[in-house]
Short mmCIF file of the C-alpha atoms (twelve columns), coordinates in Angstrom:
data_MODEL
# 
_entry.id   MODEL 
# 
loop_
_atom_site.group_PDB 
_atom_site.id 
_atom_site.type_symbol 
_atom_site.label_atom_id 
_atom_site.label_alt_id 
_atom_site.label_comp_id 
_atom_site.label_asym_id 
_atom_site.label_seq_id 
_atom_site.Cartn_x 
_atom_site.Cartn_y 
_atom_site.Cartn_z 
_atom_site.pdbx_PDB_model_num 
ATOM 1   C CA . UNK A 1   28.345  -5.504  11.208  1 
ATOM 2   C CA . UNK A 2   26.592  -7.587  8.863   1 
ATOM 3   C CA . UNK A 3   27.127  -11.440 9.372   1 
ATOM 4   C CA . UNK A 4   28.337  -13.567 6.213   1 
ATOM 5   C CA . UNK A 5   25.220  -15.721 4.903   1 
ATOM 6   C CA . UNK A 6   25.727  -19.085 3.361   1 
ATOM 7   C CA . UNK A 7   23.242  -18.255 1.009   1 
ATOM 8   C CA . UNK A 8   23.921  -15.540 -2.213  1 
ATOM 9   C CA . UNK A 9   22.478  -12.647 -2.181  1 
ATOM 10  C CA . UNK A 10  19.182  -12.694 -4.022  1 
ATOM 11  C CA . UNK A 11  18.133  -11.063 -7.043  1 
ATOM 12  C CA . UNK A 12  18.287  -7.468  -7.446  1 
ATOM 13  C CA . UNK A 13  14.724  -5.651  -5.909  1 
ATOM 14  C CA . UNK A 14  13.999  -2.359  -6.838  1 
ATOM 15  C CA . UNK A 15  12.654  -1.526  -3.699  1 
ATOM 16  C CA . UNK A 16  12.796  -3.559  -0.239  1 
ATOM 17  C CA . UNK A 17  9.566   -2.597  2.353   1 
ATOM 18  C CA . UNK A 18  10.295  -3.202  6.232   1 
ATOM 19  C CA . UNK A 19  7.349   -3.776  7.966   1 
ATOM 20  C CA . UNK A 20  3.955   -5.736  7.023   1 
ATOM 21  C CA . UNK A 21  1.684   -2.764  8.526   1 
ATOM 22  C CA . UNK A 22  -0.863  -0.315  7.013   1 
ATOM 23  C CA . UNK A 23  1.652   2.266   6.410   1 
ATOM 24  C CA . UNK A 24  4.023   -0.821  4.443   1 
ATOM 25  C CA . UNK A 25  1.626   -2.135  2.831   1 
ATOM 26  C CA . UNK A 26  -0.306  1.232   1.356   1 
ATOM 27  C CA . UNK A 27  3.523   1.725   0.074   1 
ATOM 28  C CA . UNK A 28  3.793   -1.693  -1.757  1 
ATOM 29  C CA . UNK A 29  0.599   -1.230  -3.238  1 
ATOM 30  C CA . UNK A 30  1.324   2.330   -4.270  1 
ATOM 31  C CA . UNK A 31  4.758   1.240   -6.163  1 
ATOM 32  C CA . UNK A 32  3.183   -1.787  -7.722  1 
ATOM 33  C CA . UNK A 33  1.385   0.052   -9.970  1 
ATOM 34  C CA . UNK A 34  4.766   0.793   -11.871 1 
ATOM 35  C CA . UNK A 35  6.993   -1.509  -13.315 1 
ATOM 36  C CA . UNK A 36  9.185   -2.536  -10.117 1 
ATOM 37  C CA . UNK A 37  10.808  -5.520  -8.468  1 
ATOM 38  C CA . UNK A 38  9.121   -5.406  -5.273  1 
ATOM 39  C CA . UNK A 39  9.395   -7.115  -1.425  1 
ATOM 40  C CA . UNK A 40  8.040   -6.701  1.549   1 
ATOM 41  C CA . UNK A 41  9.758   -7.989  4.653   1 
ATOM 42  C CA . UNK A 42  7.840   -8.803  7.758   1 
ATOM 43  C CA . UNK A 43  8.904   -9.760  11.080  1 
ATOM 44  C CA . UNK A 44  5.392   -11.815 12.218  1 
ATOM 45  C CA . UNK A 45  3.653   -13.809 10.896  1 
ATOM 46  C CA . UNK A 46  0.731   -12.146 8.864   1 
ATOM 47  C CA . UNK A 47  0.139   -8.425  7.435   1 
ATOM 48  C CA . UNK A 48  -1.457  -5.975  10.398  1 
ATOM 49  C CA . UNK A 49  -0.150  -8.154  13.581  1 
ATOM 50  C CA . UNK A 50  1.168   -5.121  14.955  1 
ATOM 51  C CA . UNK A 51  -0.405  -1.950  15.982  1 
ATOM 52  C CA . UNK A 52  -2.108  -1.928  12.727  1 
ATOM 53  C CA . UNK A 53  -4.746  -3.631  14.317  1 
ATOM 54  C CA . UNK A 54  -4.942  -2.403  17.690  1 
ATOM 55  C CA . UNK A 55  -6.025  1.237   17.120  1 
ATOM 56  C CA . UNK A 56  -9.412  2.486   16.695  1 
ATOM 57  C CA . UNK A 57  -9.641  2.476   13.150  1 
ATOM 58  C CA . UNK A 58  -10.730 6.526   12.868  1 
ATOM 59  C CA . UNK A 59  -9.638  8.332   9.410   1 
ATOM 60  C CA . UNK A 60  -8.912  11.569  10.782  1 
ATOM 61  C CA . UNK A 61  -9.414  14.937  8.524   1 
ATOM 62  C CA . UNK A 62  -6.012  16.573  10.201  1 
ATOM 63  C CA . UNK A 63  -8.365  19.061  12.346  1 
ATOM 64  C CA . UNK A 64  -6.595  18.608  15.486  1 
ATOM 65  C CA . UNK A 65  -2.351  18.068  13.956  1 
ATOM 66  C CA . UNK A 66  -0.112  20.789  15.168  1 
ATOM 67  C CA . UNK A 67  -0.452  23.252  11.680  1 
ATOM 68  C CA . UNK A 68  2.573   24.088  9.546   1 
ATOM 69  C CA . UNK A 69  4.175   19.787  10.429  1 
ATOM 70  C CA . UNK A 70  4.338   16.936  7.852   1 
ATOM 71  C CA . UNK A 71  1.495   14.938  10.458  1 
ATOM 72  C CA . UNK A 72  -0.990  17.925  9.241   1 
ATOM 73  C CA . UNK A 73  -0.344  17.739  5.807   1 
ATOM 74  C CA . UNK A 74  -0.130  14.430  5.180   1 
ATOM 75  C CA . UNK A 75  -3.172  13.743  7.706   1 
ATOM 76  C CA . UNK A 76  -5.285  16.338  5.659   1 
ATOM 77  C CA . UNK A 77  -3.938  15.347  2.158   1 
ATOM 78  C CA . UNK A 78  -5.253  11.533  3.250   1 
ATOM 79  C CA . UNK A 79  -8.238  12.553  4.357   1 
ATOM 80  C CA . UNK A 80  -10.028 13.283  0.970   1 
ATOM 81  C CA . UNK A 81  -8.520  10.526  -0.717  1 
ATOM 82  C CA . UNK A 82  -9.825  7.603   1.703   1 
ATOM 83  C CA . UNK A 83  -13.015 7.105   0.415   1 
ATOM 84  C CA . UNK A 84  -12.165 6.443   -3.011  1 
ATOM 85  C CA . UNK A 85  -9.129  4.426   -1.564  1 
ATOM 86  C CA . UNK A 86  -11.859 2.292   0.459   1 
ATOM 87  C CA . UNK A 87  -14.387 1.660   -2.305  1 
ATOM 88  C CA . UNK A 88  -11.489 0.267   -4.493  1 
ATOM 89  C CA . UNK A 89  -10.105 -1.797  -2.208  1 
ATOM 90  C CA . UNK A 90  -13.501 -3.318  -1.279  1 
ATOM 91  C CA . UNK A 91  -13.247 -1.936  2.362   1 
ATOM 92  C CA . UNK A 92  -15.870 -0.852  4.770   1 
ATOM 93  C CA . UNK A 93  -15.888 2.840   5.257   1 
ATOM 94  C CA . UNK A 94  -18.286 4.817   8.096   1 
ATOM 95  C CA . UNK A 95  -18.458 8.725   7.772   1 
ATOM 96  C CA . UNK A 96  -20.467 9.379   10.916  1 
ATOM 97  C CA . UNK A 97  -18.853 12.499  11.961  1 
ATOM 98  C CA . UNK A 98  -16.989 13.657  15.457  1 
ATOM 99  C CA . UNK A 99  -18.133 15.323  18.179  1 
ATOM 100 C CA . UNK A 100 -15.746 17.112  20.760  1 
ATOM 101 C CA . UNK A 101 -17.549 17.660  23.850  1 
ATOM 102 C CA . UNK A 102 -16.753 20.456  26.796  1 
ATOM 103 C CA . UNK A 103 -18.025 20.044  29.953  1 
ATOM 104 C CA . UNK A 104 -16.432 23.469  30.950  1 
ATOM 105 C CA . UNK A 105 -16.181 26.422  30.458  1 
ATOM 106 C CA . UNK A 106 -12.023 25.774  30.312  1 
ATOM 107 C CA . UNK A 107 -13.283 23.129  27.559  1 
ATOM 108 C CA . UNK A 108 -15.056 25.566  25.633  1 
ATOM 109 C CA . UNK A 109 -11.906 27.828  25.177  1 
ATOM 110 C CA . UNK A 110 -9.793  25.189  24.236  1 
ATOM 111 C CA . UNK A 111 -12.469 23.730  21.902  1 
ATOM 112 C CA . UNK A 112 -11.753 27.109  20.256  1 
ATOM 113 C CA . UNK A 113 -8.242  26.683  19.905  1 
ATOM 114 C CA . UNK A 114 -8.772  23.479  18.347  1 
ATOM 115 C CA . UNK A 115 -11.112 25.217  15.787  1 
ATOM 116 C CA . UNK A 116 -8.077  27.689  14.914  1 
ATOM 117 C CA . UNK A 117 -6.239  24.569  14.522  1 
ATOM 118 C CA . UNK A 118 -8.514  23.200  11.889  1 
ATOM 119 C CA . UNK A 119 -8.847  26.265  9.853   1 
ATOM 120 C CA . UNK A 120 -5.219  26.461  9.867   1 
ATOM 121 C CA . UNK A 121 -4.929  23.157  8.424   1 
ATOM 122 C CA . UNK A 122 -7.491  23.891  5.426   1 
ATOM 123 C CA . UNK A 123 -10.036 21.884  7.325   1 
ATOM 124 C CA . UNK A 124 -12.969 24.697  6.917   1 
ATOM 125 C CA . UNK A 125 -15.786 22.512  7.888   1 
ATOM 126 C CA . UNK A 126 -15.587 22.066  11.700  1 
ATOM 127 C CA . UNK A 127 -18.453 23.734  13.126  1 
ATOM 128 C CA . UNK A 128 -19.375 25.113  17.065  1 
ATOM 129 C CA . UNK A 129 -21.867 23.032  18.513  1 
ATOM 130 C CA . UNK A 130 -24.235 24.558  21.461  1 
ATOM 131 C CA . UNK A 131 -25.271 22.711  24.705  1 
ATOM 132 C CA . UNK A 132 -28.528 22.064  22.911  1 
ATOM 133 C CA . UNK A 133 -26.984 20.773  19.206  1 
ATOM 134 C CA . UNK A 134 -24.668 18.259  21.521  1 
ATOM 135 C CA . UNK A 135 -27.621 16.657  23.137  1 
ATOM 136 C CA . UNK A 136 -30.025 16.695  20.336  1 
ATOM 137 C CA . UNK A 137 -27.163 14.536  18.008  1 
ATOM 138 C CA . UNK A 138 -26.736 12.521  21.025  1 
ATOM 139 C CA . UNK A 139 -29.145 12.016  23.223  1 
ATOM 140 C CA . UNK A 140 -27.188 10.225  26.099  1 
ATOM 141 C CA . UNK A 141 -23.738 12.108  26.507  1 
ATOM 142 C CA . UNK A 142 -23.138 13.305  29.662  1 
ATOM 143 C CA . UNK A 143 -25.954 16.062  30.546  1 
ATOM 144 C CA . UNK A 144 -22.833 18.743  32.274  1 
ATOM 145 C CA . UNK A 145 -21.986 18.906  28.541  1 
ATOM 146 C CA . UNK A 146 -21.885 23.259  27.761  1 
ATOM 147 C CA . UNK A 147 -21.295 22.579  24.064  1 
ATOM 148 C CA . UNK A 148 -18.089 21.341  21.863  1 
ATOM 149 C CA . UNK A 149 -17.425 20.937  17.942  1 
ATOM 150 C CA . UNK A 150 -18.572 18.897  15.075  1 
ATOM 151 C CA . UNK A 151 -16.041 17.428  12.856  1 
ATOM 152 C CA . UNK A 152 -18.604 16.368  10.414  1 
ATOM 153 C CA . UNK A 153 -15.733 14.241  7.685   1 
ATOM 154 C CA . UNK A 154 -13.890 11.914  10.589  1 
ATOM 155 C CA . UNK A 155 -14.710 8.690   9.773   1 
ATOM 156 C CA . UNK A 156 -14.112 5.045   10.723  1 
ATOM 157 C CA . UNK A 157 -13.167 2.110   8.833   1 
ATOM 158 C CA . UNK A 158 -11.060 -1.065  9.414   1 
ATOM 159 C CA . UNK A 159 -7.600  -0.542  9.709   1 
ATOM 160 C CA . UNK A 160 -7.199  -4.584  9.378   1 
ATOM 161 C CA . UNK A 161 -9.225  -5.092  6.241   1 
ATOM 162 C CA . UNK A 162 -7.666  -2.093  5.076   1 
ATOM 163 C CA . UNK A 163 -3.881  -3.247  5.341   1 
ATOM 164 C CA . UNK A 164 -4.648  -7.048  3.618   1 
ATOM 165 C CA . UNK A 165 -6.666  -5.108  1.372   1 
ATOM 166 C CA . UNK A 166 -3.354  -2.955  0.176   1 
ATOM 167 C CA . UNK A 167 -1.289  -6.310  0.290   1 
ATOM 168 C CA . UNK A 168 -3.337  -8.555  -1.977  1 
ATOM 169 C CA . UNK A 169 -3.872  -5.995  -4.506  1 
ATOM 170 C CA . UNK A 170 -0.071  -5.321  -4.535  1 
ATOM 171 C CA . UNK A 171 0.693   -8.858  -4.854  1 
ATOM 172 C CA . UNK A 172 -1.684  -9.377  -7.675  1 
ATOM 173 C CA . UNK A 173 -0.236  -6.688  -9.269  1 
ATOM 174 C CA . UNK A 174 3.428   -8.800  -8.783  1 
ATOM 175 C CA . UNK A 175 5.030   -7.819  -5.408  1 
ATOM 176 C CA . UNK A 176 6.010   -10.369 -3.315  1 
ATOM 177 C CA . UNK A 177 5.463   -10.460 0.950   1 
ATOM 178 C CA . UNK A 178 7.714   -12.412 3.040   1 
ATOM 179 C CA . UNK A 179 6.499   -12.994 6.802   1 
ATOM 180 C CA . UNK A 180 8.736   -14.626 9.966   1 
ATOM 181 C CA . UNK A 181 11.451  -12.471 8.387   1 
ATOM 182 C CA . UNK A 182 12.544  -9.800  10.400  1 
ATOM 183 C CA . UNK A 183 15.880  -7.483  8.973   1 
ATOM 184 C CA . UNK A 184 18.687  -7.888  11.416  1 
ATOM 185 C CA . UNK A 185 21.476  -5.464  8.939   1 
ATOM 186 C CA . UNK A 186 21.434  -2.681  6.088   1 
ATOM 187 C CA . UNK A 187 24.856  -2.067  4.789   1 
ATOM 188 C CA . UNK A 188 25.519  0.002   1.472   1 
ATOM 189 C CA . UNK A 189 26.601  -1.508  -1.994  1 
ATOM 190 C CA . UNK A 190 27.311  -0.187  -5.204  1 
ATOM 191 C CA . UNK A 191 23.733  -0.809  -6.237  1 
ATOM 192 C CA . UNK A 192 21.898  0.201   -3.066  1 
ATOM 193 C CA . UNK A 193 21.468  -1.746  -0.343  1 
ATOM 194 C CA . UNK A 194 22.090  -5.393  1.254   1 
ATOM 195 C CA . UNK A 195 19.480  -6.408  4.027   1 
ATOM 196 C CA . UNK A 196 20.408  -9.150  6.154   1 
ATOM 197 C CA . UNK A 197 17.437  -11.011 7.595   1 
ATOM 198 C CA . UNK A 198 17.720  -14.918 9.578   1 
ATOM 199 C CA . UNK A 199 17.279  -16.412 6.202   1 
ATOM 200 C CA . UNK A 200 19.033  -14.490 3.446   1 
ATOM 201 C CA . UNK A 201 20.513  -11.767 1.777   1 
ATOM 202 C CA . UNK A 202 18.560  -9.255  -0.233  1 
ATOM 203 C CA . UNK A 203 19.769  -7.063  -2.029  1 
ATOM 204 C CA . UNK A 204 17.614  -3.503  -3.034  1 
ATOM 205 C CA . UNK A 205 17.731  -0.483  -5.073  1 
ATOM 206 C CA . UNK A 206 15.699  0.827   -2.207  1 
ATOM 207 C CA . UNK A 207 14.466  0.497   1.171   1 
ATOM 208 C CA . UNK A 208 11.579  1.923   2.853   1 
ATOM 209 C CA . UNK A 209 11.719  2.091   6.560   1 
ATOM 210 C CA . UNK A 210 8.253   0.740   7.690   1 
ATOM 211 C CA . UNK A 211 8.819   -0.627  10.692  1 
ATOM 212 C CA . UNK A 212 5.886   0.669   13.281  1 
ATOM 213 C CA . UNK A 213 7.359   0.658   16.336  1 
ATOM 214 C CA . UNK A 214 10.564  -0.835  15.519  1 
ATOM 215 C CA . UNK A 215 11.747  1.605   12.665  1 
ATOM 216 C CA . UNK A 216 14.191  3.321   15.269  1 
ATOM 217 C CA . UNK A 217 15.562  0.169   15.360  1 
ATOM 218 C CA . UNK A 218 15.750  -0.242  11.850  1 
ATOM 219 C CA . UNK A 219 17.029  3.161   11.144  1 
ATOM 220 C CA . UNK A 220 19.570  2.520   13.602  1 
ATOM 221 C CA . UNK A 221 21.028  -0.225  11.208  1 
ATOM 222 C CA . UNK A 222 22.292  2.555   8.987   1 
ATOM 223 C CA . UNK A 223 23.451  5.007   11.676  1 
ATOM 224 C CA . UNK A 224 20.509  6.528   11.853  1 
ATOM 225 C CA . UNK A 225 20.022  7.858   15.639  1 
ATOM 226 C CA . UNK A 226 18.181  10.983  14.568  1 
ATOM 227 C CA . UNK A 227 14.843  9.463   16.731  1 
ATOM 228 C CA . UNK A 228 13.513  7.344   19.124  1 
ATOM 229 C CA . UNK A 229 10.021  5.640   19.319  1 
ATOM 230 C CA . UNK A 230 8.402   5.726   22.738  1 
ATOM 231 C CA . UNK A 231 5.298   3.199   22.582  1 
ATOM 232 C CA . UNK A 232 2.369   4.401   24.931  1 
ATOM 233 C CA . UNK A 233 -0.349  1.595   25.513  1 
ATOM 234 C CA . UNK A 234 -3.564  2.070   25.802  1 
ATOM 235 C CA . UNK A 235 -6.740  0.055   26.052  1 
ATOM 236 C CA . UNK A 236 -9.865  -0.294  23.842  1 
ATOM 237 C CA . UNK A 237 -12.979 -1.913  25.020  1 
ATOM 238 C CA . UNK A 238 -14.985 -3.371  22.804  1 
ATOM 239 C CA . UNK A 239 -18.948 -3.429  23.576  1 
ATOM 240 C CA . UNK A 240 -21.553 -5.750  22.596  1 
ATOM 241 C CA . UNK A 241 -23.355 -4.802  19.380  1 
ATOM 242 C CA . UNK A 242 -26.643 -4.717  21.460  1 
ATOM 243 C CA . UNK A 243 -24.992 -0.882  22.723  1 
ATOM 244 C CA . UNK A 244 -24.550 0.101   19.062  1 
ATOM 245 C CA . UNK A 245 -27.374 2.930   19.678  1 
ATOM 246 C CA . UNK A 246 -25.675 4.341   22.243  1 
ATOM 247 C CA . UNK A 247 -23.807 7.208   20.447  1 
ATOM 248 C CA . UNK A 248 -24.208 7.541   16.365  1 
ATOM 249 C CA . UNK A 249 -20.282 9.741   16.347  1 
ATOM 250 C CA . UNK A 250 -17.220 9.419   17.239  1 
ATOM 251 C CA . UNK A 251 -16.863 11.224  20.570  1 
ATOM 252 C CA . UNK A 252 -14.159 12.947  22.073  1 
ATOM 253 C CA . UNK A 253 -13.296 14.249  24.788  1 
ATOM 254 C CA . UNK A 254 -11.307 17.687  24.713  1 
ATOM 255 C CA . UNK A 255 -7.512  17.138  24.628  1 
ATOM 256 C CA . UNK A 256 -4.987  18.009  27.372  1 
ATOM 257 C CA . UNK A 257 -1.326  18.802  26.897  1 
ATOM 258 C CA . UNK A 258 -0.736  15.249  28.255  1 
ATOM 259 C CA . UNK A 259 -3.514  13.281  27.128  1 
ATOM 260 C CA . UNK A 260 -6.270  12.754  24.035  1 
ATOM 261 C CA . UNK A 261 -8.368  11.293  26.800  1 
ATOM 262 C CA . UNK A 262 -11.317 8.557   26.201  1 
ATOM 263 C CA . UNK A 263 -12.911 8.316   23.089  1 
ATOM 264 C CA . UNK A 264 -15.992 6.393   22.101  1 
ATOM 265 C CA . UNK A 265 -16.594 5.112   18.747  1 
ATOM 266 C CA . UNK A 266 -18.622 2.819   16.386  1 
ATOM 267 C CA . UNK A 267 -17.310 0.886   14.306  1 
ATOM 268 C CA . UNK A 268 -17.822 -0.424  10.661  1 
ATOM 269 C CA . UNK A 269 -18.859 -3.656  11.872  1 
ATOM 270 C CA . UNK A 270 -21.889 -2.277  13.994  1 
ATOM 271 C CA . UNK A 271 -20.023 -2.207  17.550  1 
ATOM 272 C CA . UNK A 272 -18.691 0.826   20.383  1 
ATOM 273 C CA . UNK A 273 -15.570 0.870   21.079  1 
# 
C-alpha cells in the first residue's frame, strides 16, 4: 500500500519514465517530439549510472537473437536505424565489423548454426570466413583458429554519450528528469496512475517501466509477478590505447549454451576492451 504524502499530488504528466538508462531515456526523447507532459524518474544520481554504462557499448545487427522473439526483431529493427540515430545526437559511432572465430571443428558447426540464425532474422550479410580470411583481417588471433564468420554491420559506440545524448535533447525539447528519486508505489486512479516516490506524489496518464535491473521490482508494484530479473556480472578490462592495433573487429568467441564467452573490442574512443 501506498503511504499518504504530505505533499499534493503534482500536476497531471502524460507519461511518467522509471529509470534514467539508455532504454528510459531513448523513450523520453522519442515522446518528446509530440506534444506531452513528460518525467523521468531516476533512482541515482545522474542518467547512465547503472548498467548503461558498464556494457561494452556493441550495436548488435540481431544475427545471433533466438529468430521468431521480440529481442530479434527489435535488435534487427535497431540496427539500421543507429547510425542516423548517432549522427543526430552528435555521438561517436564505429562500424568495424565482427568476427566469430572457431578454433574447432565443433566451432565450425555451430558457427553454421549461428549463420541460419542470421538469415532467419533478415540479417543476409554475415559471411563464412576461412582459416586464411581470419588471419589475414587479423593478424594476431590465436593461430589454432580453422575459420569463423564476419558480421560485417556490428558496430560500437558509447552507450554513455549515447543515453545523455537522448536526455538533453528530450529536455530541450520540454521533458523534465528528476534524479535521487526512486518510485517506492503505483496504484491506479481514475486518470491513470499515482507514483509514490520519497519526495512526492505524481500523478501520470502513463508509465513506462524502465527500470534496468530493478523493473521486476517495479512491475511488482502493480501486481505484476509475470518475471524476474537475474543480474549476471561480468568484467571488462579496459587496455591502454598503446594496444589499440591489436585487433581492428570486434571478436568473438563462439557461443555455448551457457556462456557468450570473452569478447574483445575497440572502442570509439581508440581503446580494447
Amino acid at each position: 500500500m501506498m503511504q499518504a504524502n504530505e505533499h499534493a499530488p503534482s500536476a497531471l504528466y502524460d507519461v511518467v519514465v522509471i529509470g534514467g538508462g539508455i532504454v528510459g531515456c531513448a523513450v523520453l526523447w522519442e515522446l518528446a517530439k509530440y506534444d506531452l507532459k513528460l518525467l523521468l524518474l531516476e533512482r541515482g544520481p545522474d542518467v547512465a549510472t547503472g548498467i548503461s554504462k558498464a556494457n561494452s557499448g556493441i550495436l548488435h545487427t540481431g544475427f545471433d537473437a533466438p529468430p521468431g522473439t521480440l529481442e530479434a526483431a527489435l535488435v534487427t529493427a535497431a540496427s539500421h536505424r543507429f547510425p542516423d540515430v548517432c549522427k543526430l545526437l552528435d555521438v561517436p559511432i564505429r562500424r568495424c565489423g565482427a568476427i566469430m572465430v572457431a578454433l574447432n571443428e565443433e566451432d565450425l558447426q555451430a558457427c553454421e548454426e549461428v549463420l541460419e540464425q542470421a538469415r532467419a532474422n533478415g540479417v543476409h550479410d554475415v559471411q563464412r570466413l576461412s582459416r586464411a580470411q581470419l588471419l589475414e583481417m587479423e593478424p594476431n588471433l590465436n593461430p589454432c583458429a580453422v575459420g569463423g564468420l564476419l558480421i560485417p554491420r556490428e558496430s560500437v559506440s558509447c552507450s554513455v554519450r549515447l543515453t545523455i545524448a537522448y536526455a538533453e535533447s528530450a529536455v530541450l525539447n520540454g521533458a523534465e528528469v528528476s534524479f535521487n528519486e526512486p518510485v517506492l508505489g503505483l496504484a491506479p486512479t481514475p486518470d491513470g496512475l499515482l507514483l509514490q516516490t520519497p519526495r512526492r506524489q505524481v500523478q501520470a496518464r502513463f508509465a513506462v517501466n524502465a527500470a534496468g535491473l530493478y523493473a521486476d521490482d517495479v512491475a511488482r508494484l502493480v501486481g505484476d509477478e509475470s518475471f524476474r530479473i537475474t543480474p549476471r556480472k561480468g568484467e571488462f578490462f579496459v587496455l591502454d590505447r598503446h594496444a589499440s592495433g591489436i585487433v581492428s573487429h570486434i571478436v568473438l568467441p563462439v557461443p555455448t549454451p551457457t556462456t557468450k564467452g570473452i569478447l574483445v573490442a575497440p572502442t570509439v574512443d581508440g581503446n580494447l576492451i
